[in-house]
Wavefront OBJ file of the C-alpha trace (Angstrom):
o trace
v 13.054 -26.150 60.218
v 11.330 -23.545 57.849
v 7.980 -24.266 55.851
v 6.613 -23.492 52.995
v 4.785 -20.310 54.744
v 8.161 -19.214 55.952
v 9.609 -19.153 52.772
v 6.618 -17.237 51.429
v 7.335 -14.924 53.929
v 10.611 -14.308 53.257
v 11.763 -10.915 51.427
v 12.706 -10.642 48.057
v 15.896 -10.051 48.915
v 16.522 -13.358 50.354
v 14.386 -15.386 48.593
v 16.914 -14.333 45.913
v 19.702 -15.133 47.658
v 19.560 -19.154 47.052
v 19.041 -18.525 43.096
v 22.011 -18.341 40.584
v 23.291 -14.988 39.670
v 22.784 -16.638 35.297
v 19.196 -17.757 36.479
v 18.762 -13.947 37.963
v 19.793 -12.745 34.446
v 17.253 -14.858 32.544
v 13.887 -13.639 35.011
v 15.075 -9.659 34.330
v 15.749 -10.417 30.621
v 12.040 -11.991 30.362
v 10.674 -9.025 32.994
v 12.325 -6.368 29.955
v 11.055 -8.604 26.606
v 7.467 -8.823 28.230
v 7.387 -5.060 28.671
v 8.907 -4.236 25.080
v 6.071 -6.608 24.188
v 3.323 -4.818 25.184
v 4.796 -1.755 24.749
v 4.977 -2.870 21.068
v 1.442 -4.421 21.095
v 0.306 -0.718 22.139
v 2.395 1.216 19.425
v 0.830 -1.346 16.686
v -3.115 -0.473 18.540
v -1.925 3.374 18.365
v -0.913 2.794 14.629
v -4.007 1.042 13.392
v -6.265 3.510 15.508
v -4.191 6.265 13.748
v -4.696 4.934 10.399
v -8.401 4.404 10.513
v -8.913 8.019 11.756
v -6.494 9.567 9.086
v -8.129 10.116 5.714
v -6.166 10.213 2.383
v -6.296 13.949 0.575
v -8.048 13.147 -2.681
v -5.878 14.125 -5.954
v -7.372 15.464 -8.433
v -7.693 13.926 -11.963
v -4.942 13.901 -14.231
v -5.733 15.961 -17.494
v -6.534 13.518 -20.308
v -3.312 14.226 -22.626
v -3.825 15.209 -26.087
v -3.136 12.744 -29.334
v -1.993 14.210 -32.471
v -3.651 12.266 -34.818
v -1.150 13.772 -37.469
v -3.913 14.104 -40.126
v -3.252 17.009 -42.725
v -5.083 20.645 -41.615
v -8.479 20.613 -43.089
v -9.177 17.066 -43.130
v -12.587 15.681 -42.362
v -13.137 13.086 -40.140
v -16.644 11.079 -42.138
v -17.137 8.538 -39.267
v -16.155 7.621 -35.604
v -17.486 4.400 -33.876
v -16.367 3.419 -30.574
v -16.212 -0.454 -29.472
v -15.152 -0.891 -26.144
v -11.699 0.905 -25.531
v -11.028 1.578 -29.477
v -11.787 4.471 -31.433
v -12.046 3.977 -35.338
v -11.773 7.049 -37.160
v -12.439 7.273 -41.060
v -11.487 10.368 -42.878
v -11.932 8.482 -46.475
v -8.653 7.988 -47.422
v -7.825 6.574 -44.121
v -8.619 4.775 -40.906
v -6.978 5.176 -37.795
v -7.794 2.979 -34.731
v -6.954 4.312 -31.258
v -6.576 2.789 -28.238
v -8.879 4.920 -25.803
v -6.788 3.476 -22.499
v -3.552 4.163 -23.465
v -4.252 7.045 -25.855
v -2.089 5.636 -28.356
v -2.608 4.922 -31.920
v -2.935 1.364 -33.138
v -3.070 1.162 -36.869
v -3.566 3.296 -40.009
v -4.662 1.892 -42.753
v -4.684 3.863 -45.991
v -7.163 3.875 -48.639
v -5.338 4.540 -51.446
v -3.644 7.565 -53.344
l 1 2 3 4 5 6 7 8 9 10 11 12 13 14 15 16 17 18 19 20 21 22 23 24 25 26 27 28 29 30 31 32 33 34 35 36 37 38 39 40 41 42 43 44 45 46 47 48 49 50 51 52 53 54 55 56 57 58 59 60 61 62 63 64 65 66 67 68 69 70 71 72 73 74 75 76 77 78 79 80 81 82 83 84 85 86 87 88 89 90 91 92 93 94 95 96 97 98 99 100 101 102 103 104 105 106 107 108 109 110 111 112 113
């Protein structure tokens, strides 16, 4: 009669004798997914370590990009006031409001002849 001590004496080998080849199958395919899984929980350690030691190369301003206002050559500009991101320009025979952000032009309004 063998007891439980004999058993857990027994090799490997024929301890694994008695279990089903598909049973066999299963215990290796969970032995392989729990070593993917820490092989994967070590890649993701290595990638967070890598990213917190890795700093980003700093670019450089873009130029701000010029706006043609499209006034006529030797006009005066009489008055600028800035409110927030607009720009109101005032020449006298017109005023042009600008969007600051977006560089763009919002409205002209014209004075007159």
């Amino acid at each position: 009669m063998t007891t439980s001590d004999d058993i857990a004496r027994q090799e490997p080998s024929e301890a694994s004798a008695g279990v089903p080849a598909s049973a066999r199958l299963l215990l290796r395919i969970v032995y392989i997914m729990g070593i993917i899984l820490v092989l994967l929980f070590l890649a993701l350690v290595g990638g967070i370590i890598w990213k917190s030691t890795q700093k980003a190369q700093p670019r450089p301003p873009a130029p701000p990009a010029m706006l043609n206002l499209g006034l006529p050559e030797g006009t005066d500009i009489r008055h600028a006031e800035i409110d927030g991101d607009r720009l109101v320009l005032n020449t006298g025979r017109l005023v042009i409001v600008i969007d600051l952000r977006k560089n763009t032009i919002l409205s002209r309004i014209s004075a007159g002849d």
